[in-house]
C-alpha positions in Angstrom: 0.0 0.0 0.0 1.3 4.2 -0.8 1.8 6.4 1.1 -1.1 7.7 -0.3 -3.7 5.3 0.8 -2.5 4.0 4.5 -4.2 1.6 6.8 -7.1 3.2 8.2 -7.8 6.0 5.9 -11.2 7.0 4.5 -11.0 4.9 1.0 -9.6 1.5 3.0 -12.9 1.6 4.8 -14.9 1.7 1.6 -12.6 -0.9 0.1 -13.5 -2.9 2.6 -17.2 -2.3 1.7 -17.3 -2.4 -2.3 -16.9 -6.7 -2.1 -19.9 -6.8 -0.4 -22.1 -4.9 -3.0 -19.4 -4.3 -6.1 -22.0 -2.0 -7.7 -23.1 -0.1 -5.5 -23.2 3.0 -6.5 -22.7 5.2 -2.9 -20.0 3.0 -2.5 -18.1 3.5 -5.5 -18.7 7.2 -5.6 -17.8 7.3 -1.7 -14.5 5.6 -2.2 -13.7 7.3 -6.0 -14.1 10.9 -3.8 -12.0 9.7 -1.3 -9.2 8.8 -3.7 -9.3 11.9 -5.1 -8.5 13.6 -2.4 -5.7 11.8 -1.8 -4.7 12.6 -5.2 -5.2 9.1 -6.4 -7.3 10.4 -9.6 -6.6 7.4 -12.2 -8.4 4.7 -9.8 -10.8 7.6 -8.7 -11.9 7.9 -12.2 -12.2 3.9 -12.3 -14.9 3.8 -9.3 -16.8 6.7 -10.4 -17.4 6.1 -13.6 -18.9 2.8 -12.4 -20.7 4.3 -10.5 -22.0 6.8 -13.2 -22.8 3.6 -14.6 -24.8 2.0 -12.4 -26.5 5.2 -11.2 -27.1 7.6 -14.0 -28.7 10.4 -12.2 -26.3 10.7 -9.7 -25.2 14.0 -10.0 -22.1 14.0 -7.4 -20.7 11.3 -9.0 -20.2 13.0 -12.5 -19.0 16.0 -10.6 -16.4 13.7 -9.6 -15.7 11.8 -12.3 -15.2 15.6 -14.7 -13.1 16.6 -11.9 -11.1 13.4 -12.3 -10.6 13.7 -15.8 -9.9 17.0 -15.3 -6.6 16.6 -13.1 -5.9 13.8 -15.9 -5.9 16.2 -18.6 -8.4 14.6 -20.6 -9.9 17.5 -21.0 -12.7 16.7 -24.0 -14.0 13.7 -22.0 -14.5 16.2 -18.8 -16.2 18.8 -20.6 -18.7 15.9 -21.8 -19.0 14.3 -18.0 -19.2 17.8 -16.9 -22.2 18.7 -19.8 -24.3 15.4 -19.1 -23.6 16.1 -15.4 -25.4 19.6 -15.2 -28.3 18.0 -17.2 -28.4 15.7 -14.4 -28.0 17.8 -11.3 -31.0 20.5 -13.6 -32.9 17.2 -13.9 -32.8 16.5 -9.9 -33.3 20.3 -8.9 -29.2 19.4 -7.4 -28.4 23.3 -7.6 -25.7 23.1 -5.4 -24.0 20.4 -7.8 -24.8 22.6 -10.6 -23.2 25.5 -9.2 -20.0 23.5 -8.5 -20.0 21.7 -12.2 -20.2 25.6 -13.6 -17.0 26.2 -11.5 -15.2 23.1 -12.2 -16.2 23.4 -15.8 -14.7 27.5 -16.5 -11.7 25.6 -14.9 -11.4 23.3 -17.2 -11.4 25.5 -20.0 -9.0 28.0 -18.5 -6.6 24.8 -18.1 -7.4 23.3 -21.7 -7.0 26.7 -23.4 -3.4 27.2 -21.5 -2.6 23.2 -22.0 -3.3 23.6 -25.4 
């Protein structure tokens, strides 16, 4: 195990949950968030995306999943997590997660247009 994921921190505990329901979508989001914050976003992008996939109006996880692909640099696939994530979050009345996705998505294009 990194240094980045030790015994006992937040994402062990939800690998230690995700065998007992692999597709569960809380779960996967839960532990994709966690590993983003520990900066972790390649695997972080692997659990929310399933659970994007299992849960398709779950608004938090796209948020997480563009902001994953984001600090990958893949920047076209972001801006299209981030797109069908707003239509989401407008779908659910989620204006909080709106309001982030409209941050995190002028991010993203101040990054791409200096990347590119």
């Amino acid at each position: 195990m990194s240094d980045r994921n030790p015994a006992g921190s937040r994402s062990e505990m939800f690998r230690k949950l995700l065998p007992r329901d692999p597709n569960n979508p809380m779960i996967l989001c839960s532990l994709g968030l966690e590993l983003f914050k520990e900066e972790n976003y390649e695997e972080a992008r692997e659990h929310l995306q399933k659970a994007v996939e299992n849960k398709p109006d779950y608004s938090v996880a796209f948020r997480g999943l563009g902001r994953s692909l984001l600090e990958l640099e893949r920047y076209d696939e972001a801006r299209e997590v981030f797109r069908r994530g707003r239509e989401v979050a407008e779908k659910n009345g989620d204006f909080q997660t709106i309001k982030e996705i409209d941050v995190f998505s002028k991010r993203l294009e101040k990054r791409a247009g200096r990347d590119a």
